[in-house]
C-alpha positions as CSV (number, residue, x, y, z in Angstrom):
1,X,6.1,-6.0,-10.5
2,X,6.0,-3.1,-12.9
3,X,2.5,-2.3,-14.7
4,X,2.7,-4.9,-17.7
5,X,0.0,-5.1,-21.0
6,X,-1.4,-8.5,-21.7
7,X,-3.4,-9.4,-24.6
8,X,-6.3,-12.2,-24.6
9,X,-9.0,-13.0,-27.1
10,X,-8.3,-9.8,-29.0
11,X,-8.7,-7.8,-25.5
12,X,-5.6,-5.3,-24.0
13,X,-5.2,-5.3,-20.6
14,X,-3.1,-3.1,-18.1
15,X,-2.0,-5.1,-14.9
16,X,-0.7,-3.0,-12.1
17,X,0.5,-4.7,-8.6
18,X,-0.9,-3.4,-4.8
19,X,-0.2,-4.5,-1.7
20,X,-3.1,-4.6,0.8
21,X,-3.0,-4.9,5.0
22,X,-6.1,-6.2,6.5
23,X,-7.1,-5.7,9.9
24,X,-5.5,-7.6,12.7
25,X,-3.0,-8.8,10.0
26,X,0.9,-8.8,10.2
27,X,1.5,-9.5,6.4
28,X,0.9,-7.8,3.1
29,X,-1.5,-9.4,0.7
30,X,-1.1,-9.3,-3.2
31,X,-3.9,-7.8,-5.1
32,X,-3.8,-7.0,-8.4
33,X,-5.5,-4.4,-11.1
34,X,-6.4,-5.3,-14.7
35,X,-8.1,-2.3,-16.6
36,X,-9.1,-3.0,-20.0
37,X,-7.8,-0.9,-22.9
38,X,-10.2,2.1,-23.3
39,X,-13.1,0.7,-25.7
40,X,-12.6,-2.6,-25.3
41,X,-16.0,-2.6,-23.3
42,X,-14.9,-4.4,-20.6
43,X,-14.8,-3.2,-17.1
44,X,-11.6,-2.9,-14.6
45,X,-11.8,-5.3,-11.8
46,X,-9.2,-6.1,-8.8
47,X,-8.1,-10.2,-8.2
48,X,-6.0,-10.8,-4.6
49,X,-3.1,-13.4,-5.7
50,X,-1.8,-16.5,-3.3
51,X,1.2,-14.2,-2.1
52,X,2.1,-12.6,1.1
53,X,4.8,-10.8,2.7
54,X,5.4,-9.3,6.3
55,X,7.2,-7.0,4.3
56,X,5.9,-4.7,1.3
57,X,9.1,-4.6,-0.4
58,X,9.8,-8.1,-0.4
59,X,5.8,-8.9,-1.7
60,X,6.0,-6.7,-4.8
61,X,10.2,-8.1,-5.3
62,X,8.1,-11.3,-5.3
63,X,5.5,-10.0,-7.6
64,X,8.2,-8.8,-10.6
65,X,8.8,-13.0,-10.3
66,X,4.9,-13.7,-11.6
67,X,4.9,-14.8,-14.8
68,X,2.5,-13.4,-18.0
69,X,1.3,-17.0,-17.7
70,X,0.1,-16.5,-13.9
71,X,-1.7,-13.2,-14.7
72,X,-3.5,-15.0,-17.8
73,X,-4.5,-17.2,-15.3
74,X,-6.1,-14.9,-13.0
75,X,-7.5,-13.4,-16.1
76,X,-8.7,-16.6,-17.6
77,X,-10.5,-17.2,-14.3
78,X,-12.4,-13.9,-14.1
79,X,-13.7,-13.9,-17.4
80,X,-15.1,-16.7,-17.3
């Protein structure tokens, strides 16, 4: 997923993808960044999405598939 803007409420956001190991774990774990636009007064926070890969590659090929709908979600859900 390449870094993507999304706008809520009047609020910019900048979404970047990462890809996180755990301990003792085979596969890769979605996590993504949303930093608000600079004076928006809101502060940048990191939300871990229901995807996983034993493979980094194939996690983020599966991330460029999440829609702007999905990230509002995870969005949605923070803010609230």
């Amino acid at each position: 997923m390449a870094w993507r803007i999304l706008s809520r409420e009047g609020e910019t956001w900048h979404v970047l993808p990462a890809a996180e190991r755990r301990a003792n774990q085979a596969t890769w774990q979605l996590v993504l960044a949303f930093r608000p636009k600079e004076g928006d007064g809101r502060r940048p926070f990191w939300a871990s999405f229901p995807l996983e890969s034993a493979s980094k590659s194939s996690l983020f090929l599966q991330a460029e598939r999440l829609s702007d709908a999905d990230l509002h979600e995870v969005l949605r859900r923070h803010l609230s």
